[in-house]
N, C-alpha and C positions, 0 to 999 in steps of 0.2 A: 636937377631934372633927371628922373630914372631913364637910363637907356632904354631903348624900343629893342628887344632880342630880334631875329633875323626872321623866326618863326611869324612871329605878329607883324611885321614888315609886311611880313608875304600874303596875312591873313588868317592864317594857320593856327590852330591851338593843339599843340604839339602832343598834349594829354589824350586827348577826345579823339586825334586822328590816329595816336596808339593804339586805342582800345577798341575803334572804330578798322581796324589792320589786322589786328588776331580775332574779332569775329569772321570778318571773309578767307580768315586761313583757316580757321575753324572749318567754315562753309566751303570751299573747297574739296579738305580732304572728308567731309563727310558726302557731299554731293559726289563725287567720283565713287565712293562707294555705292550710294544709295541710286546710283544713276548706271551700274552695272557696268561700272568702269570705263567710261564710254568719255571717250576725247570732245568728242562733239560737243556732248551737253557743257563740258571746260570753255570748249573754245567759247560758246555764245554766252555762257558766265565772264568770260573773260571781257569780250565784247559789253557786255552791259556795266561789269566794274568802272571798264575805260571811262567811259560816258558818266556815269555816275560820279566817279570823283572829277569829272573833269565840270559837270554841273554843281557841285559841291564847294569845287576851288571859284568860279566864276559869282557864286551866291555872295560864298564868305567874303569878297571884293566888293563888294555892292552894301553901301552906307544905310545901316537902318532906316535913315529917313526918308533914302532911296524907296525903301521896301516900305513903308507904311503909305507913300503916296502913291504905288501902283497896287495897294490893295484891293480897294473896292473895283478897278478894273480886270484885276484878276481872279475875284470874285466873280462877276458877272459873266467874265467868260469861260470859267470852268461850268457856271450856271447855265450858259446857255450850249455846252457839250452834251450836259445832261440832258439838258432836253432836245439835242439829236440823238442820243442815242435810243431814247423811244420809238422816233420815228426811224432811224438808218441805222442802227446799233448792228450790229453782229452776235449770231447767238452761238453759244457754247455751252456745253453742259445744263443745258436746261435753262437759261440763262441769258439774258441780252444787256450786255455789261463792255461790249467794245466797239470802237470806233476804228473804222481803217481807213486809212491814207496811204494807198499805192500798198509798199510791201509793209510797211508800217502798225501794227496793230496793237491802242491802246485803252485803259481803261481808265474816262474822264473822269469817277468817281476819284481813283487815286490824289488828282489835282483838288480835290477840295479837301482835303485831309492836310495841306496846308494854306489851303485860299480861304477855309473857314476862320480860322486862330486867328490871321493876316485881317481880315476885315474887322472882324469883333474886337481883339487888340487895339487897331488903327479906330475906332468907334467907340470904347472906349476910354481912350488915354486923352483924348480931348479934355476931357475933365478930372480932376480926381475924385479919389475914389471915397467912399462906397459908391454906384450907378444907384442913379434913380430908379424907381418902379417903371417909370418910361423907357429908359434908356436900356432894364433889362426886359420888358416885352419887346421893345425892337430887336434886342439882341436873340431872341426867342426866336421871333421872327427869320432871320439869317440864320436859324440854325436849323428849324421845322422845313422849307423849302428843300434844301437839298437833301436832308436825311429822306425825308419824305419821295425823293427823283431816285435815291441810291435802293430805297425797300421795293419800291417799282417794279426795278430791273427782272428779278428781284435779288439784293445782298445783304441781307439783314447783317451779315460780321461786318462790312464794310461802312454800312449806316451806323452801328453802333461805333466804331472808332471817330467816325467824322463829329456825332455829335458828343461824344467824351472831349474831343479837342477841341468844343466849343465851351461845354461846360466846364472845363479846364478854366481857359482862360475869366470865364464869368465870376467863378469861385474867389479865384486870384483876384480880381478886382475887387471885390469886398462883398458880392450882391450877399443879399441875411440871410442867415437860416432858417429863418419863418419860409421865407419865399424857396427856399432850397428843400424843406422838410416837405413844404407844401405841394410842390412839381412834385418832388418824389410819391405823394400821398396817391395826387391825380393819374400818375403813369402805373402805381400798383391797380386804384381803383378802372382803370383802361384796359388792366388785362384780358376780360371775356374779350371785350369788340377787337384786340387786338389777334386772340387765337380765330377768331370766326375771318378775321381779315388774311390769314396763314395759307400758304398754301398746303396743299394736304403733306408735300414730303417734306416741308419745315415742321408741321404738326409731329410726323411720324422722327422728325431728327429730337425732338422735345419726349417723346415717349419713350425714343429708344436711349436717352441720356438716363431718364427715370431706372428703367430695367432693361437695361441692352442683351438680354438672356432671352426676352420674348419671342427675338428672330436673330437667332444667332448667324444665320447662313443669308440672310438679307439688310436690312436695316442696321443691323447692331454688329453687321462683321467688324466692321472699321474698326471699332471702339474694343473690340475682344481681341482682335490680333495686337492691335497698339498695344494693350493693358500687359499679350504676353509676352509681345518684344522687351515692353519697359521692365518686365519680373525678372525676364531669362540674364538681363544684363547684371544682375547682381552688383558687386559693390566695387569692381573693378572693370567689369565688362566684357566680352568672349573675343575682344580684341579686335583691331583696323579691318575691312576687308572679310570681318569672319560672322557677319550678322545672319542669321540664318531665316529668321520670318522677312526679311528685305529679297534676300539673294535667295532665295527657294519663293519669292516672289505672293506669297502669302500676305504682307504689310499693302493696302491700297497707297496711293497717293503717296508714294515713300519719295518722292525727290520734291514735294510742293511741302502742303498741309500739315502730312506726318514725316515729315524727316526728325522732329525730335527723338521719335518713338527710334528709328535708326542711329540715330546719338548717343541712346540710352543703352543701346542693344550691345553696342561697339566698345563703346568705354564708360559703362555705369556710371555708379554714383561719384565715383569721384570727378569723372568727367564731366557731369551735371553739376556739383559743386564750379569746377571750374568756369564752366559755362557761363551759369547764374551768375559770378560774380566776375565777369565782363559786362554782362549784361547792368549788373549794378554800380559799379564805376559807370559807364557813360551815362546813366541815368541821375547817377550823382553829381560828374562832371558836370553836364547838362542845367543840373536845375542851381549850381553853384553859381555859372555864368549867366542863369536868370537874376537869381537874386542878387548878383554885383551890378547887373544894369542899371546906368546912371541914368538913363530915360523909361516913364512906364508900359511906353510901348512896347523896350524889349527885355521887361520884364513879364507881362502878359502875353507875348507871344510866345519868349522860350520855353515858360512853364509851358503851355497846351501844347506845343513841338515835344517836349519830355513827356504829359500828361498820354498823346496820341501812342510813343514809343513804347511808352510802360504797357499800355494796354496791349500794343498790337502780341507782346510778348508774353503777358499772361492769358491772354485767349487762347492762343495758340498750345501753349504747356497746359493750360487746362482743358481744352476739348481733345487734346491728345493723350491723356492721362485719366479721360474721362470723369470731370472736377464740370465742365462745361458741356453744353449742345454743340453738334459740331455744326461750325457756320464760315468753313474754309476759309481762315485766315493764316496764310504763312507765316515764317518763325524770319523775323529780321535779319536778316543779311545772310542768314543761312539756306534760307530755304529758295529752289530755284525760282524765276522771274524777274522778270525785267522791269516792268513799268513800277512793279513793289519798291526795287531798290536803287530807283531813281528817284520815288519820291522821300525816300527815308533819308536819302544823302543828299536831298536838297534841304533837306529840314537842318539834319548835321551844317551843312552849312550858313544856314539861317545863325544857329548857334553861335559858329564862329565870326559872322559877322558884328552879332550882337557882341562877343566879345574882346576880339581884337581893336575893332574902332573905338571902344568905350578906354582900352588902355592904351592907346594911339591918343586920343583925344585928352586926356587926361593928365596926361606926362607931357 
């Protein structure tokens, strides 16, 4: 019998939590920069770290089978935050996207970014695979509701991740490419009813993706400043501390949305090489420990946990780099907020679950 190492004992997959340790240093010494050097904005990064691996370690503890039988309950009740936050929501930026509890302030969407993989997973592993034509309109089903609560708000970046992490896991199960070619036919042909359904400054984020020149000093600043931060950084970068469209304050949204654009500025391309390929290891890691799960649960869930990550990360580098609409989605473990990188280390920990128990179990 193979020895059990001390890491897997504990639940820990000692790879995934390396590589998941030099992105928050990463994010650190880039936030202290882009955050105007400022202790405070540390301390309450610090604060959300705590919490997060400390949700993260509690996950990975908790026996996948554990996790597939409180799925559909955790489904239903991030479903039905969603639809307080219609009614009781908190608005921000133009936007009614949170929920307060006393000093407490979060966004219920977040929770279905892993409550959607968790049900559809737990919904289809009942059987194998390929799913039925029934089995994926219900799964259609579970995934049109909330996307549908999240574009409300309205979040169209966050709708689009939730329902990638559903069609993640659908894929993964075997559903056909007829029926995959076919959605995709129907959501191109949905495009008009979809821009008449826009609001006018989502319309105006689509046009100025198109030609962001048209209003340089409105709509398409964001997009023009990021583009000159990302050039001025060259191939080594103007160095820690010395970004000058961040700190002469010029870069919008430089400790959220764009802080890549400040990553870029600080320590170029090779610092983005670096980056990226953190980013690719736990990506790798991730979908390694999908596909060694002994049960198809947590192998359709991990994938959409990896599926939801890849994405949050290419959105983000691409509407920062002007590749994408900007549709404010933070840059993983980098970029500041709390309620983001709670749920992204509960996901990590999902992972760990899935694969510590399976080499527990096994051995």
């Amino acid at each position: 019998m193979k020895e059990v190492s001390l890491s897997e004992k504990r639940h820990i997959d000692a790879p995934l939590l390396g590589g998941i340790l030099a992105l928050c240093l990463i994010g650190y010494i880039t936030l202290y920069s882009a955050g105007g050097q400022s202790t405070d904005l540390l301390i309450r990064r610090s604060v959300h770290l705590v919490l997060a691996l400390g949700l993260m370690f509690a996950i990975a503890r908790t026996p996948p089978a554990r996790l597939s039988g409180a799925s559909l309950l955790f489904y239903l009740g991030s479903l039905l935050l969603l639809v307080l936050v219609l009614f009781f929501g908190e608005t921000g930026k133009g936007a009614q996207r949170w929920l307060g509890l006393g000093p407490v302030r979060f966004q219920p969407s977040e929770l279905m970014k892993l409550a959607l993989p968790m049900v559809i997973a737990m919904y289809l592993s009942k059987q194998m695979p390929p799913p039925s034509i029934t089995k994926v309109l219900l799964a259609l089903a579970f995934i049109a509701v909330p996307v549908l609560l999240v574009a409300r708000q309205p979040d169209l970046g966050t709708a689009l991740l939730i329902a990638v992490s559903g069609f993640a896991v659908l894929f993964i199960a075997g559903m056909s490419w007829k029926l995959l070619g076919g959605f995709g036919l129907l959501a191109l042909s949905s495009a008009p009813v979809i821009w008449n359904l826009m609001h006018d400054y989502q319309k105006r984020r689509v046009l100025t993706f198109l030609d962001p020149e048209q209003d340089p000093l409105g709509a398409g600043y964001h997009i023009i400043q990021s583009q000159i931060a990302i050039g001025s950084g060259g191939l080594y970068g103007k160095g820690w501390l010395n970004g000058t469209q961040s700190h002469l304050e010029f870069l919008p949204e430089r400790t959220t949305d764009f802080i890549f654009a400040v990553f870029c500025e600080e320590f170029g391309l090779i610092g983005v090489c670096v980056l990226v390929g953190l980013y690719l290891f736990i990506i790798a890691r991730g979908l390694y420990i999908s596909v060694q799960s002994q049960q198809l649960y947590g192998k359709l869930l991990g994938t959409g946990v990896v599926a939801a990550f890849f994405v949050y990360i290419a959105v983000n580098m691409g509407m920062v780099t002007g590749q994408l609409p900007v549709v404010g989605i933070p840059l993983p473990l980098i970029s500041h907020g709390g309620t983001s990188m709670m749920t992204i280390m509960a996901g990590f920990g999902i992972l760990m679950a899935i694969h510590t128990h399976k080499r527990i179990l096994s051995d």
